[in-house]
Structure formats: structure tokens, C-alpha cells
C-alpha positions in Angstrom: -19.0 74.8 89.5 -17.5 77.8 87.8 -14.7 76.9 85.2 -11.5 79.2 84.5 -12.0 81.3 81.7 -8.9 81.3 78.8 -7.7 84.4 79.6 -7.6 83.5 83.9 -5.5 80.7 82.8 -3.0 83.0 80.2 -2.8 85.3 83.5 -2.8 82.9 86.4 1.1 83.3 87.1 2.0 86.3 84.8 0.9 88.7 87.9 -1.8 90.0 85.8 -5.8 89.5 86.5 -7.4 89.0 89.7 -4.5 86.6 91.3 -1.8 89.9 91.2 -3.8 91.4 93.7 -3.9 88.4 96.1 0.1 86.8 96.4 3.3 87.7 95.2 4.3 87.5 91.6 7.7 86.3 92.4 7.4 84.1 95.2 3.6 83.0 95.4 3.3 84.4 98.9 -0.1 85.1 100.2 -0.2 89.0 100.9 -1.3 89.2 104.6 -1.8 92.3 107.3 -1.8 95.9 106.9 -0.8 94.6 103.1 -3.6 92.9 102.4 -5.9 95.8 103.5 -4.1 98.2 101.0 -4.5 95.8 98.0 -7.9 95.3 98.7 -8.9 98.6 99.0 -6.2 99.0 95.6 -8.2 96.3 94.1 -11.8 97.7 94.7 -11.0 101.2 93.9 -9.7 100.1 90.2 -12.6 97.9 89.7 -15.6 100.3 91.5 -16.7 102.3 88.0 -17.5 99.0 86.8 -21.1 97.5 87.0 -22.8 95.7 89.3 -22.7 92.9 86.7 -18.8 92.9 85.9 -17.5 89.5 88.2 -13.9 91.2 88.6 -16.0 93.8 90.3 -17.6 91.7 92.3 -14.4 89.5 92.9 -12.9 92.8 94.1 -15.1 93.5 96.7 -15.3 90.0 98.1 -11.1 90.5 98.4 -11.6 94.2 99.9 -13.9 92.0 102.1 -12.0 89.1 102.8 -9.1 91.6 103.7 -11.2 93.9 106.4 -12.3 90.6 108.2 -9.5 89.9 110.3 -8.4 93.5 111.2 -11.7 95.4 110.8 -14.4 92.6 110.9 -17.2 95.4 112.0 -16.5 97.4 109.0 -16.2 93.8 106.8 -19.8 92.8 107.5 -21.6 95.4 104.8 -18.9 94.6 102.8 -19.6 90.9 102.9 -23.5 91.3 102.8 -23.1 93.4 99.5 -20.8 91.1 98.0 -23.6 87.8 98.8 -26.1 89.8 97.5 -24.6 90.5 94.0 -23.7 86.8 93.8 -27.2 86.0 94.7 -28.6 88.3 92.0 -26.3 87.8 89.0 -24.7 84.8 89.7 -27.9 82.6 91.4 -26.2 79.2 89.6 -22.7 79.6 91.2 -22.9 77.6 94.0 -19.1 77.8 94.9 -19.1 81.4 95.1 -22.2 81.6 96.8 -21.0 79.3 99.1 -17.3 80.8 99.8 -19.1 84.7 100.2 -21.2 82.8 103.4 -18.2 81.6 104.5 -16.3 84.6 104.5 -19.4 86.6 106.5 -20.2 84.0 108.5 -16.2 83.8 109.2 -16.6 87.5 109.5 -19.7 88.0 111.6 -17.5 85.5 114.6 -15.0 87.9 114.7 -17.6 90.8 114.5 -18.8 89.0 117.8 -22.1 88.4 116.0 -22.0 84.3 116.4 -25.9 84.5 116.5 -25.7 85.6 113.3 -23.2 83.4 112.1 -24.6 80.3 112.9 -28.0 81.4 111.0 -26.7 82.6 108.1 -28.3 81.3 105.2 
């Protein structure tokens, strides 16, 4: 199970890091709808000239991800099936985040109307 790094822990509730781009600084409210969509997209475009290897990069597109798949599940899939694939290739020992990215497009692939799919994802 991965382990909070120093720094995630110094930004946890300063509204810098990975967290800013998921709730409110001042409240802690989860971001939600048409928002949600606008950070993730915010979020992937300032981490997208990073590489492949970079986890905030990858982080970033499982939240551009995780934001599509309510509203736009059909364009959430590839989204989804890239992110899983970069965890599967860099990140083979992190079960957890292996597991939550299956979720997501299994999660994803329901609302896609794909439920053969989701129910043999792997």
C-alpha cells in the first residue's frame, strides 16, 4: 500500500498538490458537475508535458478520468484504459491504485452501457 510522501502531507490542506484540484481549500467540499470536468481537464493540461513516469501525471489523468465518467462516460473509457495501463507498467506493485483505476473503469464502463465489459474487467 502506497504511503504519503513528506511533501503530500506539508500540502494536504494548504490547497497546494494534487488535493487543490479535487475539494475546496476553504470548506473541504468535493468539487462536483460541470466543475469537476473543468478542474480535471485544468489538472491534466498542467500536468500533460510531463512523462509517462511522473505519478502526478498519472494522478491527473485518473481525476480528468474520474471527472468525465458521470457526465461523459463514452469519452471517460480511453481515458480510464490509459490511466490502468500506466499503473500497470510503472507502478505494477501498487495494488491500491491498480485496484481504484479498475474501479473507476469498471464504474465507468456501467455508465458507458458496457456492463459486459465491466463485469470482466481484470
Amino acid at each position: 500500500q502506497a504511503e504519503m510522501s513528506v511533501k503530500e502531507k506539508e500540502e494536504w490542506n494548504t490547497g497546494e498538490g494534487m488535493r487543490k484540484w479535487d475539494a475546496c481549500f476553504d470548506c473541504g467540499q468535493l468539487f462536483h458537475g460541470a466543475v469537476m470536468v473543468a478542474l480535471g481537464w485544468a489538472c491534466w493540461k498542467t500536468y500533460l508535458g510531463r512523462s509517462d513516469r511522473d505519478r502526478n501525471r498519472c494522478q491527473a489523468m485518473g481525476g480528468l478520468g474520474a471527472a468525465l465518467r458521470e457526465s461523459l462516460p463514452k469519452e471517460a473509457v480511453p481515458v480510464l484504459e490509459a490511466n490502468l495501463a500506466l499503473l500497470r507498467r510503472y507502478w505494477p506493485h501498487d495494488e491500491n491504485g491498480i485496484l481504484v483505476a479498475q474501479t473507476s473503469l469498471a464504474v465507468c464502463l456501467g455508465n458507458a452501457g458496457r456492463l459486459d465489459e465491466a463485469l470482466v474487467l481484470e
